[in-house]
C-alpha positions in Angstrom: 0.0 0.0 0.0 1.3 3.6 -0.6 0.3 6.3 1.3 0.6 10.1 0.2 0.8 12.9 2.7 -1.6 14.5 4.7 -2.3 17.2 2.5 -3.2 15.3 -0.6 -5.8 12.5 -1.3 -4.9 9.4 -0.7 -3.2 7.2 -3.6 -2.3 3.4 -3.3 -3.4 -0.3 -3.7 -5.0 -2.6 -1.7 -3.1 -5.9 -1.2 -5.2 -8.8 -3.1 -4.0 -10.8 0.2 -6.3 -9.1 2.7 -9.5 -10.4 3.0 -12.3 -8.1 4.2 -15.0 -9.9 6.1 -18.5 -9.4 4.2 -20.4 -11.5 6.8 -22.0 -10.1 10.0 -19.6 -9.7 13.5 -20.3 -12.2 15.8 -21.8 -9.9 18.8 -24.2 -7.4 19.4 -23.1 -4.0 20.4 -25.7 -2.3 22.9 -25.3 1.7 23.6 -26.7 3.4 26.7 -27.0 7.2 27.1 -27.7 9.5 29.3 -28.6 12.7 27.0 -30.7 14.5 30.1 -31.4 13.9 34.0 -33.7 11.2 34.1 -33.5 9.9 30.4 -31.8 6.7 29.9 -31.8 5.2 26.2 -30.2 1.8 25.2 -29.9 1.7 21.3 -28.4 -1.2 19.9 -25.6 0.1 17.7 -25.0 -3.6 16.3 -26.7 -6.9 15.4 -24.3 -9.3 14.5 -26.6 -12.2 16.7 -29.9 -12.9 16.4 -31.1 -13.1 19.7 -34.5 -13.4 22.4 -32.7 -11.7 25.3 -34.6 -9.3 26.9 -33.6 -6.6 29.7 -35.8 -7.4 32.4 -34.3 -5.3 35.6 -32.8 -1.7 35.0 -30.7 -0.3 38.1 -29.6 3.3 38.7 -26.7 4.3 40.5 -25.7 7.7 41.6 -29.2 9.0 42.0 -29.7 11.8 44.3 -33.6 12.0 44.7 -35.8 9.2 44.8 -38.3 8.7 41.3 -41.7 9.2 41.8 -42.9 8.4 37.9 -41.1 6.0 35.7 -41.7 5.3 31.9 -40.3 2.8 29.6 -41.6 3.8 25.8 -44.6 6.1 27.0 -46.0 3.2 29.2 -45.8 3.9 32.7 -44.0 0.9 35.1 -46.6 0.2 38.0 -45.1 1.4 41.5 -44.8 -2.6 42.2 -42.1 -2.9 40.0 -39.8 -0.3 41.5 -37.6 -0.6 44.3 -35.0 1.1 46.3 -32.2 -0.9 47.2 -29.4 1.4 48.8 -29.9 4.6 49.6 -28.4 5.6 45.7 -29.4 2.6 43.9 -32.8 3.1 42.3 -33.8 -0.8 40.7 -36.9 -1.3 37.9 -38.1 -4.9 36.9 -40.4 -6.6 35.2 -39.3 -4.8 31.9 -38.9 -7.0 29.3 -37.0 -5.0 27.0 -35.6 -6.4 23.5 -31.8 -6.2 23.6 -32.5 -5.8 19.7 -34.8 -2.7 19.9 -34.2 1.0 21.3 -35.7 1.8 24.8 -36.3 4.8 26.2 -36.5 4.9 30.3 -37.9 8.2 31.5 -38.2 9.1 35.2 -39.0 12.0 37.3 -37.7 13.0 40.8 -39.7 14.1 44.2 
């Protein structure tokens, strides 16, 4: 392979020796931001498995008030489902959330 300097497009060949992998990776790549107090959204960024697993329990750490409403893609979780479990650990279950589809977990604070 040549390579050209910075400043100018790149020129070269690629070696007939490397093989690039057409097929799907082997994993699944999951993504979890926080873009705003009390938004959480996992995103799968890849699906390279085919897969049934499902997120049932979602814990917070860190949290400074305790939530009073919590939503998981507009449906709201029933108070039985929520749980303190330290005094900064907020825990949700009963989910059921496709590791293959995007979430959105919404909560508000007292």
């Amino acid at each position: 392979m040549i390579v050209s300097p910075v400043d100018t497009p790149w020129v070269g060949t690629i070696n007939p020796a490397v093989k690039i992998s057409q097929s799907p990776p082997n994993y699944n790549l999951i993504k979890f931001d926080m873009s705003r107090a009390g938004e959480l959204t996992i995103r799968p960024e890849v699906h390279g498995l085919t897969t049934t697993l499902r997120f049932d329990t979602v814990e917070i750490y860190g949290l400074r008030r305790l939530p009073a409403r919590f939503v998981v893609n507009g449906v709201l979780v029933p108070a039985a489902n929520c749980s303190l479990v330290n005094t900064n650990i907020f825990q949700w279950t009963g989910l059921n959330l496709p590791m293959t589809a995007q979430s959105t977990i919404e909560w508000t604070t007292y």
